[in-house]
matplotlib code that plots the C-alpha trace (Angstrom):
import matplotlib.pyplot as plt

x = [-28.2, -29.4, -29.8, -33.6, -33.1, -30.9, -33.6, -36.5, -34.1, -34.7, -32.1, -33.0, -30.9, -30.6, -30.9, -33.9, -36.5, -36.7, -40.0, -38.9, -36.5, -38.5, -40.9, -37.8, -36.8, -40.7, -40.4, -37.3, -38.5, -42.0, -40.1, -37.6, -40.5, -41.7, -38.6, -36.7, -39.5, -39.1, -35.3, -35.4, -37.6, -35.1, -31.9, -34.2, -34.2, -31.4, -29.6, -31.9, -30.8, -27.2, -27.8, -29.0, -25.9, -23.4, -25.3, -25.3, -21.5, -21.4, -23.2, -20.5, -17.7, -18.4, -19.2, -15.4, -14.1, -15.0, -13.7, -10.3, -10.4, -11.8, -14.3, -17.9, -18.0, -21.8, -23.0, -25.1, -27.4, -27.6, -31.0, -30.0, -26.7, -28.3, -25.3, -24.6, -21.2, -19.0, -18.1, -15.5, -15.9, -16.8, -14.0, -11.6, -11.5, -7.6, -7.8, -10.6, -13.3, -16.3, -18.7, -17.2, -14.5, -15.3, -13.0, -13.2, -16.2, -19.5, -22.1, -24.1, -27.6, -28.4, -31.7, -34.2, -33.7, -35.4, -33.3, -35.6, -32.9, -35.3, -33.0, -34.0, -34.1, -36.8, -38.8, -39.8, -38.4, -35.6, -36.8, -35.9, -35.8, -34.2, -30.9, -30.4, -27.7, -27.0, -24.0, -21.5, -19.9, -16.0, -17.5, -19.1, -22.9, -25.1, -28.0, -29.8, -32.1, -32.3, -31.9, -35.2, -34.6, -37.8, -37.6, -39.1, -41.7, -42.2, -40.1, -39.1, -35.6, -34.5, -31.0, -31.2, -29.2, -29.1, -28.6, -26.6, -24.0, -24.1, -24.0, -26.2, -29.1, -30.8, -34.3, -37.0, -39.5, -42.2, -41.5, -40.8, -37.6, -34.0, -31.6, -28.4]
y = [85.5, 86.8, 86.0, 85.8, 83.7, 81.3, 80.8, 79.3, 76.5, 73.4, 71.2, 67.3, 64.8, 61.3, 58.1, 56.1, 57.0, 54.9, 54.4, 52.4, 51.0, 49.4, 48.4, 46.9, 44.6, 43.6, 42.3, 40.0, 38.5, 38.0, 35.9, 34.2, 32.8, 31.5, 29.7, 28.8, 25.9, 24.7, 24.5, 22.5, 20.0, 20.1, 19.3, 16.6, 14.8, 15.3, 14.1, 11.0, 10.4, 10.8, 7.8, 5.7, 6.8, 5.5, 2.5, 1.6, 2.3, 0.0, -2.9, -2.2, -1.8, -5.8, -6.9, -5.3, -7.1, -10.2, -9.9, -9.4, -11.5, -14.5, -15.6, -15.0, -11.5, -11.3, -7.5, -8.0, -6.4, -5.8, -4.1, -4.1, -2.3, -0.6, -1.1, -3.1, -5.6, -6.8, -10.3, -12.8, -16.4, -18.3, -20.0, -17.3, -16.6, -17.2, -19.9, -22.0, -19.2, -19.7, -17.7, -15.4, -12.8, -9.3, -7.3, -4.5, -2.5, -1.3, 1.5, 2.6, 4.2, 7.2, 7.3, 9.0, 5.6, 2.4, -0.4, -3.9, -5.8, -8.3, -11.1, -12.1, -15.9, -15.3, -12.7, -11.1, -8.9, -10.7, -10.7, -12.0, -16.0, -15.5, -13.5, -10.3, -10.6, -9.9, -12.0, -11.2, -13.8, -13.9, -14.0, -10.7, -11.9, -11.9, -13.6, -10.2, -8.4, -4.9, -2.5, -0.7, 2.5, 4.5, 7.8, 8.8, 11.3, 7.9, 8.3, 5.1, 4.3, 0.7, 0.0, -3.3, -5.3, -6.9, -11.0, -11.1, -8.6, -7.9, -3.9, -2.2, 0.6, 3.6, 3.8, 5.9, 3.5, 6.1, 7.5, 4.1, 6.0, 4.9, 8.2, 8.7]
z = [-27.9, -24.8, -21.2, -21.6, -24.9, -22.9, -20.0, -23.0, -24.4, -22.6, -22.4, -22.7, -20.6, -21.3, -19.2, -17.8, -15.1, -12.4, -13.1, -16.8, -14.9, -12.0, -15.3, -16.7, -13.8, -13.1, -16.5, -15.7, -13.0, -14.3, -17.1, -14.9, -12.5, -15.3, -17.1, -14.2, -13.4, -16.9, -16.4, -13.3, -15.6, -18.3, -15.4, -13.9, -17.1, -18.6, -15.1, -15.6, -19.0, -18.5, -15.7, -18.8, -20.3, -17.0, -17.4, -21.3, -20.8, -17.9, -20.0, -23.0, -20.8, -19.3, -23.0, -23.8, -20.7, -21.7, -25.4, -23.5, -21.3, -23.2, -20.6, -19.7, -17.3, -15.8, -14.9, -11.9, -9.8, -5.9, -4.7, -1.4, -2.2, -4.9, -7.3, -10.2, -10.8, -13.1, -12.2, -13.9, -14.7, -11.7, -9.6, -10.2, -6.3, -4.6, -1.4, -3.3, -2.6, -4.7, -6.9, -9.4, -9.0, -9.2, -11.4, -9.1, -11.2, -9.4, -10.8, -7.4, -8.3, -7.3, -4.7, -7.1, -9.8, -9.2, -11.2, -12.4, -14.7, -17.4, -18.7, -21.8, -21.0, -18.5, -20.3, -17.3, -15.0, -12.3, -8.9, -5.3, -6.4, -10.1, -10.2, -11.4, -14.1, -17.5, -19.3, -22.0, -23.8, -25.3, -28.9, -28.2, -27.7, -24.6, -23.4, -24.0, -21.9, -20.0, -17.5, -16.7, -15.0, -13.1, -11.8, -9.2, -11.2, -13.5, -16.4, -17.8, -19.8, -20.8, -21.6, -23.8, -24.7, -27.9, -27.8, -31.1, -30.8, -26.9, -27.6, -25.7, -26.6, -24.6, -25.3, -23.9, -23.1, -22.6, -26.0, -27.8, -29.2, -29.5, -27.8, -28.9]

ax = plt.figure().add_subplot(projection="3d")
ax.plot(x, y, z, "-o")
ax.set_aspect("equal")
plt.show()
């Protein structure tokens, strides 16, 4: 081969242009402004959901206390402190205090979650003249009733609690469905 035969060859190099890869990247982050929203959403609820969860574990943690301890344990709720607790049989206080002794368990709610508690008894959500409590009985029953938790975009969950056994169920009240 000769010098002038050497010269017509073209040799082909590989790699990308920066023209593909500026095409490349305007592609990512045409996709990523578009997921990332939808990801927020997903967080947002699933943060929400997993405070459904706290609670329902709460509710069968007090049901649990009062199977051990053979005595009536009342879960109830502060809207002023924004927290909900676990309370023993009343007159348990030392030096003849009153009211019922607090076994030392609190949930505190987080400020994007408004809490309404319905007792069962009342059929209607508590409010500033009827308490806010829930009970749990030694045999393993409740009065019943539920923890309605709004977000502040207006999702709805209830944690309810079932009279009969005292166990207590997430449900998606805008959905009507039970979550596991």
């Amino acid at each position: 081969m000769g010098r002038g035969e050497q010269n017509i060859l073209i040799t082909r190099r590989s790699g990308f242009t920066l023209i593909e890869l500026a095409v490349v990247i305007l592609i990512i982050v045409v996709v990523s402004s578009m997921v990332i929203p939808s990801f927020n959403g997903f967080y947002r609820e699933e943060r929400f959901r997993h405070q459904g969860r706290v609670l329902m574990s709460f509710l069968l943690q007090a049901r649990q206390e009062a199977a051990e301890r053979e005595e009536i344990v009342t879960v109830q709720y502060n809207p002023y402190a924004r927290q909900l607790f676990m309370l023993g049989e009343p007159g348990g206080f030392p030096d003849g205090e009153t009211g019922p002794p607090p076994l030392g368990r609190t949930r505190a709610l987080p400020d994007d979650i408004v809490l309404a508690v319905r007792s069962r008894a009342q059929g209607r959500e508590d409010g500033p003249d009827r308490p806010h409590v829930l009970r749990f009985y030694p045999d393993g029953h409740s009065d019943g009733g539920a923890l309605l938790l709004r977000h502040e975009t207006g999702r709805l969950l209830s944690v309810a609690v079932t009279p009969n056994t005292g166990r207590a169920h997430l449900i998606d009240a805008d959905r009507g469905a039970e979550i596991n």
